[in-house]
N, C-alpha and C positions, 0 to 999 in steps of 0.2 A: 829289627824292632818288631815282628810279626810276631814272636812270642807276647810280648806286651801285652795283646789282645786277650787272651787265654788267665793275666793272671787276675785273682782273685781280690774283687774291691767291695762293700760294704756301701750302701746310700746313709745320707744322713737319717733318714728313715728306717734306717736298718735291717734293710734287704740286702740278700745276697748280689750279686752282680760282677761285671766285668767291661773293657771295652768292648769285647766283643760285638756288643749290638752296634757299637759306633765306626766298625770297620772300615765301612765303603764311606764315614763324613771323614771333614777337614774337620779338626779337632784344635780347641785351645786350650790346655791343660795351665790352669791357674791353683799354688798354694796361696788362700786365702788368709785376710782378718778381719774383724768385726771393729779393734779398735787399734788402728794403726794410722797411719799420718796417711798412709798412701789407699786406707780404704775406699775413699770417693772414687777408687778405678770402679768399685762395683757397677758405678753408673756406666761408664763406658762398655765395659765387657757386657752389663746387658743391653748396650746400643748395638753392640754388634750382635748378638745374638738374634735379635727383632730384625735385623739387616740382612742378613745370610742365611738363615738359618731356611728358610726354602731354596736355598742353593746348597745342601747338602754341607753346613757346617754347624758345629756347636762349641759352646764354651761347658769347660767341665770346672768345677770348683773344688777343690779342695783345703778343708781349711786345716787351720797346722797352729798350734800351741809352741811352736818352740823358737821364735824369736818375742823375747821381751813380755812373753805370755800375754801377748794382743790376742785370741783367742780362746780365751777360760770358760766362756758360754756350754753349757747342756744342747745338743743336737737341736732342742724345739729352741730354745734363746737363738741358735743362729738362723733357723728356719723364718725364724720369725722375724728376727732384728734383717736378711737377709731381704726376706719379702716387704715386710713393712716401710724400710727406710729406702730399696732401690728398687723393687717389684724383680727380685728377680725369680725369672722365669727358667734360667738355664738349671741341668741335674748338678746336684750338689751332693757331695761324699761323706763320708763320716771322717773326724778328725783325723788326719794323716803325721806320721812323722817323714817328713823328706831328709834331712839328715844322722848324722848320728850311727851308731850301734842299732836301733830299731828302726832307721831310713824302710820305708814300705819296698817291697819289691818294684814298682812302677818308678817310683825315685831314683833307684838305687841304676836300672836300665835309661831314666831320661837325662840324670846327670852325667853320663858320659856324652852327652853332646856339648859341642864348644858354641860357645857365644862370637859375635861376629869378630870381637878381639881373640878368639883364638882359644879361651880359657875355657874349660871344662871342668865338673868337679861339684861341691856342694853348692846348696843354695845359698843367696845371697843374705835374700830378707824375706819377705812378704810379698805376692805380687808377682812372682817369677811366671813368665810365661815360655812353653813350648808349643809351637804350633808344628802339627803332626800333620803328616799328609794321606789320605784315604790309603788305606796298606799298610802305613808305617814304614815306608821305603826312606822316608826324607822327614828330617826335623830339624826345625829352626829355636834356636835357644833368645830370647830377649829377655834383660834384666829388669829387675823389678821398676825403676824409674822411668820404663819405657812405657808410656802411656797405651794403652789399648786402641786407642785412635789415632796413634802413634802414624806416618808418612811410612815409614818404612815394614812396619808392621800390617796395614791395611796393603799395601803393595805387594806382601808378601801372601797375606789372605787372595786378594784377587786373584794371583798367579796359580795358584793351586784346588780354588774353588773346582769341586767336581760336576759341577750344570751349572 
């Protein structure tokens, strides 16, 4: 997964960029929505963010048009509707596709991890989370219903926090 770092991502702001600079944090890679049934995670992932985030982790956002077209917003609509409604503070990417024929490269490398059933493969919905570990040695797959505050997901943060 150490390539992953290297590849080529865009900010909602529309900078250049990569994981790169987040190599040595624990990493939550989230495909986001603005209007989906399960958006109120906003809130949690930026509770953990405000939580950990002096412990060398962060939550990354990505949002994604392609279930049910819960995110149709212009990059300032999500910035905005983003900060506004949950203050969030974590970086936020420019619209991604995670599946499909145009799956982003970062997708394409995170969906080969299996969830704790076993399954590997596209995403589900909205809200998919991978928790990546400083390196990219080790990735943990939970599905979008798992709440970001989740017992088994904050267990799983704890364990790999890097300070």
């Amino acid at each position: 997964m150490a390539d992953l770092y290297d590849t080529p991502l865009r900010t909602l702001d529309g900078e250049d960029s990569s994981l790169g600079a987040f190599q040595d944090q624990l990493l939550l890679v989230v495909n986001v929505a603005s209007r989906c049934g399960l958006t109120p995670q906003y809130a949690g992932l930026e509770r953990l963010q405000q939580r950990y985030e002096q412990r060398g982790f962060t939550v990354l956002g990505f949002p994604c048009n392609q279930f049910a077209g819960q995110e149709p917003g212009s990059a300032e609509e999500i910035r905005t509707f983003c900060a506004t409604t949950y203050g969030v503070t974590f970086p936020m990417f420019e619209r991604t596709e995670v599946n499909g024929p145009g799956r982003h490269p970062l997708y394409a490398e995170l969906t080969r991890t299996a969830d704790a059933a076993g399954e590997a493969g596209d995403i589900q919905w909205n809200f998919e989370k991978f928790l990546v570990s400083p390196g990219g040695e080790d990735v943990l797959r939970f599905r979008p219903r798992t709440e970001p505050e989740d017992a088994e997901l904050l267990a799983a943060i704890e364990a790999r926090l890097p300070r």
